[in-house]
C-alpha positions in Angstrom: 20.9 7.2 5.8 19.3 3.9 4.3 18.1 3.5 1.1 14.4 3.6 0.1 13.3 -0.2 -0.7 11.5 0.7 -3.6 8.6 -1.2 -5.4 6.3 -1.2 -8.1 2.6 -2.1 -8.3 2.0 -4.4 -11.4 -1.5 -3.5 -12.8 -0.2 0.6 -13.2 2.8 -0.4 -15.3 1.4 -2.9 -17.5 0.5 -0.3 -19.9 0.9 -0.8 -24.2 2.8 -3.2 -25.3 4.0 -4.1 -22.0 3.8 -8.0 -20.1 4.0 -8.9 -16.9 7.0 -10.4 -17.9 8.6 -7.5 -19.1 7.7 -5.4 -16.3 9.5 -7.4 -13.7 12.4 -8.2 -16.0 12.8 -4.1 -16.1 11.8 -3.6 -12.1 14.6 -6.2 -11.7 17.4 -4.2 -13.9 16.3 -0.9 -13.5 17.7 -2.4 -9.5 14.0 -2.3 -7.4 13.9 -4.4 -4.2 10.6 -5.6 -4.8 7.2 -5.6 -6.9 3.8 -6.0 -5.9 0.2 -6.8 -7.6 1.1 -8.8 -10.0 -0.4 -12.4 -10.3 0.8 -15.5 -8.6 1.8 -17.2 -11.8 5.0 -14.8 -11.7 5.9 -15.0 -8.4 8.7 -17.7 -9.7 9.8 -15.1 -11.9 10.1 -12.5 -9.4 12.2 -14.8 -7.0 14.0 -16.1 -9.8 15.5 -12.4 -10.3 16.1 -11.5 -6.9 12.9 -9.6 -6.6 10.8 -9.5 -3.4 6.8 -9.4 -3.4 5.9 -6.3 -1.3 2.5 -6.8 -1.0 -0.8 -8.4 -2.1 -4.4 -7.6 -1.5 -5.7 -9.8 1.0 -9.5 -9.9 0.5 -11.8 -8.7 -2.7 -13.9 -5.7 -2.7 -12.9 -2.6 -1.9 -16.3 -0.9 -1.6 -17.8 -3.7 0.5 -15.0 -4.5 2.9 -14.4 -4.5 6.8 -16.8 -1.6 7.6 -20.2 -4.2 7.2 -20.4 -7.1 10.2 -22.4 -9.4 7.7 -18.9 -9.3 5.4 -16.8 -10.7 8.6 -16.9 -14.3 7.7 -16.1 -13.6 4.5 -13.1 -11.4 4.5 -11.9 -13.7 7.7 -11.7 -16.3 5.7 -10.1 -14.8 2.7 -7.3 -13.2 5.2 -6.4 -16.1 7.0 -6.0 -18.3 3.8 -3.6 -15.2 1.9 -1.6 -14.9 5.4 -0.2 -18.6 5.1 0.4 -17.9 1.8 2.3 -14.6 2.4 4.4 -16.7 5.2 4.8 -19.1 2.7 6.6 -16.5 0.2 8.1 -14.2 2.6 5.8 -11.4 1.8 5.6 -8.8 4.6 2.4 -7.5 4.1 -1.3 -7.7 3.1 -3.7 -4.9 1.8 -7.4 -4.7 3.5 -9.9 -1.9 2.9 -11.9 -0.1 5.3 -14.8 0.1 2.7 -17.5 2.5 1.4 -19.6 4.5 4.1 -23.4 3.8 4.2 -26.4 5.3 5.7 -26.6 5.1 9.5 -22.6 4.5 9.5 -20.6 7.2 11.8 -16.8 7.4 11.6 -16.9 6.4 15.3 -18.7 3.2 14.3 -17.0 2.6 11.2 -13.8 2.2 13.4 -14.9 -0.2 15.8 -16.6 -2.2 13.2 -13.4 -2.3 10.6 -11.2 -2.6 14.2 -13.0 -5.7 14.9 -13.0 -7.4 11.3 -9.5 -6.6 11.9 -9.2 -8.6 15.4 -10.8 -12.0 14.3 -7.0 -12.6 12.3 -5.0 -10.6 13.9 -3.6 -13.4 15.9 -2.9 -15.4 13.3 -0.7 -12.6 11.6 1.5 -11.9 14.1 2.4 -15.8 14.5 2.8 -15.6 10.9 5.3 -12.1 11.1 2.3 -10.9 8.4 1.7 -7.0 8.4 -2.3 -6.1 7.8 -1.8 -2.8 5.7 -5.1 -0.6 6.1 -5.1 1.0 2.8 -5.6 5.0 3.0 -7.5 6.2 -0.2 -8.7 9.9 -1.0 -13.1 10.0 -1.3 -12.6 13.6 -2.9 -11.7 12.3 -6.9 -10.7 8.7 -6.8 -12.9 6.6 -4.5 -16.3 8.4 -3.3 -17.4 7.7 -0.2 -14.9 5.5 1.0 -14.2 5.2 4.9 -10.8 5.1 5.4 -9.5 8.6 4.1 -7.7 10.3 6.2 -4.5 9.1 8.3 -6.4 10.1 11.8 -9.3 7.7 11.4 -6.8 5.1 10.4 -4.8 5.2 13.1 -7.5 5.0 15.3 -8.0 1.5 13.7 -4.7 0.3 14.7 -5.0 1.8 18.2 -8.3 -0.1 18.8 -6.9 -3.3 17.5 -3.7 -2.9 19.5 -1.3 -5.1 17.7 2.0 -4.5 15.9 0.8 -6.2 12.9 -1.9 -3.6 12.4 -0.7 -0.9 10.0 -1.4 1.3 7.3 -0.3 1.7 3.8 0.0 5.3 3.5 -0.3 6.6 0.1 1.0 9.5 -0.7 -1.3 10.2 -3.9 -4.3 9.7 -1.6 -3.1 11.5 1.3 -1.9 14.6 -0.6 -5.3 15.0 -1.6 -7.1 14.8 1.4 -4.4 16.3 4.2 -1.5 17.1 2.6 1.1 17.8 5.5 2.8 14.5 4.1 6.2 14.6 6.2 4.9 15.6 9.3 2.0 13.1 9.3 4.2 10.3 8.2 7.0 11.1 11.4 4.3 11.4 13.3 2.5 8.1 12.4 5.2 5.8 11.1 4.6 3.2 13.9 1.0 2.2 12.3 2.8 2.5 8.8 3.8 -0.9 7.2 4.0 0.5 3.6 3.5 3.6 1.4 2.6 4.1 -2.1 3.5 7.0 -4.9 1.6 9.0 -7.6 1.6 12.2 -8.8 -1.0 14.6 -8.3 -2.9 16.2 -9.9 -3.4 12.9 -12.5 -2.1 9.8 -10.8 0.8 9.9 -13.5 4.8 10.3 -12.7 7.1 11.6 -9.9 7.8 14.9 -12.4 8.2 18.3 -12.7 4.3 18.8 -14.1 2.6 17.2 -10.5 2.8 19.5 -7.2 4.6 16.5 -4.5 8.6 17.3 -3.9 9.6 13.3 -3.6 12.7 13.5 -2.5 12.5 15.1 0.7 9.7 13.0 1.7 11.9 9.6 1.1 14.4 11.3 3.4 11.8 12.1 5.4 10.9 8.4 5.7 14.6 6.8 5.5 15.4 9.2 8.2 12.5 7.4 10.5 14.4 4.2 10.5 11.6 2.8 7.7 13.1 -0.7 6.1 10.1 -2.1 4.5 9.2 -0.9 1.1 7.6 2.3 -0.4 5.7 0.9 -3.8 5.4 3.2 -7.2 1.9 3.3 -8.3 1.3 5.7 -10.7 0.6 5.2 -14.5 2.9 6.5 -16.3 2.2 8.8 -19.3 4.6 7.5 -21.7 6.9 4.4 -21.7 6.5 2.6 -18.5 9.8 1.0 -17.5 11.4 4.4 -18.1 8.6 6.2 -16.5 9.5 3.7 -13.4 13.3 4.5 -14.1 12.8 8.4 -13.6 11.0 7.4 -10.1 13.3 5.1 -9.1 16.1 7.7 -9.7 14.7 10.4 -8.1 13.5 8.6 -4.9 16.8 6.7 -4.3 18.1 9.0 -1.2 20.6 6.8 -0.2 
């Protein structure tokens, strides 16, 4: 069985004392494949040391994203300019958000509009070999209101859209509170995952013995679909972070 690619998300580790700097100098010897998030000014850095960048977001707004027509142009624009740049620094995938729901907004609608914001690059990505990673987030505690939570809906996206480079990050955090079922939605889905993300739950904090997800069956779970791009840490960790990300990577290194 393969080994987990593991990742880190910048902005959740750079807690205290710790830099951007530091945090890729310890991704890099605590033996990650890859970080993610973190600004472009350390992208040198993270090459320099082996690393690979995961994944960056691909358009601004969360909230306000793909589910609204009138945001189109913009978020067309702001994808097609961060696609050349991910072919430009081997970066495998971008994150896009479905956005907040609104009055007069079905889930039926919300798909076909979000499938279609989707459409107007897809094109462009798969000459480009870049993933567009749908990001699932939970509306019950984290983000109210927002479209995209739940792996169904999701995948409904990618079916409407119809192209291999239109996929899901799958965040287990996010997904645990809205469905649960984690490894049989993941075995079931994989195809329309391009990359997953961890946290804790209850608390967003570490892979440990105080939250309620068992990690490592669900990394075999995921190693044993045949799964080689990277599953990213993002939780923030509740004391030091490079050994909080230690701990992680540990425990979620089935190979």
């Amino acid at each position: 069985m393969a080994r987990i690619n593991q990742s880190a998300t910048g902005w959740s580790f750079l807690q205290g004392d710790l830099t951007p700097e530091g945090f890729i100098r310890g991704a890099a010897e605590i033996g990650l494949a890859a970080v993610e998030l973190v600004d472009q000014e350390y992208w040198p850095l993270v090459k320099e040391l082996g690393l690979d960048i995961a994944t960056f977001v691909g358009h601004s707004s969360l909230t306000d994203g793909l589910n609204k027509r009138e945001n189109h142009d913009r978020i067309e624009d702001e994808l097609l300019a961060n696609i050349e740049l991910a072919a430009a620094n081997g970066i495998p995938g971008l994150i896009t958000f479905s956005g907040n729901r609104y009055d007069g907004l079905s889930d039926e609608e919300g798909v076909d509009i979000v499938a279609e914001g989707i459409s107007r690059v897809i094109k462009t990505a798969e000459e480009k070999g870049v993933n567009l990673c749908l990001e699932l987030l939970n509306s019950k505690v984290n983000h109210p209101d927002y479209q995209c939570d739940s792996t169904a809906w999701g995948v409904e996206v990618c079916k409407r859209v119809n192209s291999p480079r239109a996929k899901l990050l799958y965040d287990i955090y996010h997904m645990q509170i809205m469905e649960g079922d984690i490894i049989r939605t993941l075995q079931d889905n994989i195809e329309y995952i391009g990359h997953f993300h961890t946290a804790g739950n209850p608390g967003r904090h570490d892979l440990d013995a105080e939250q309620e997800i068992n990690y490592p069956p669900i990394m075999r779970a995921i190693a044993e679909t045949g799964y080689t791009l990277y599953v990213g840490h993002e939780f923030v960790p509740k004391g030091d972070p490079i050994e909080g990300l230690r701990a992680a990577a540990q425990l979620c290194d089935v190979g």
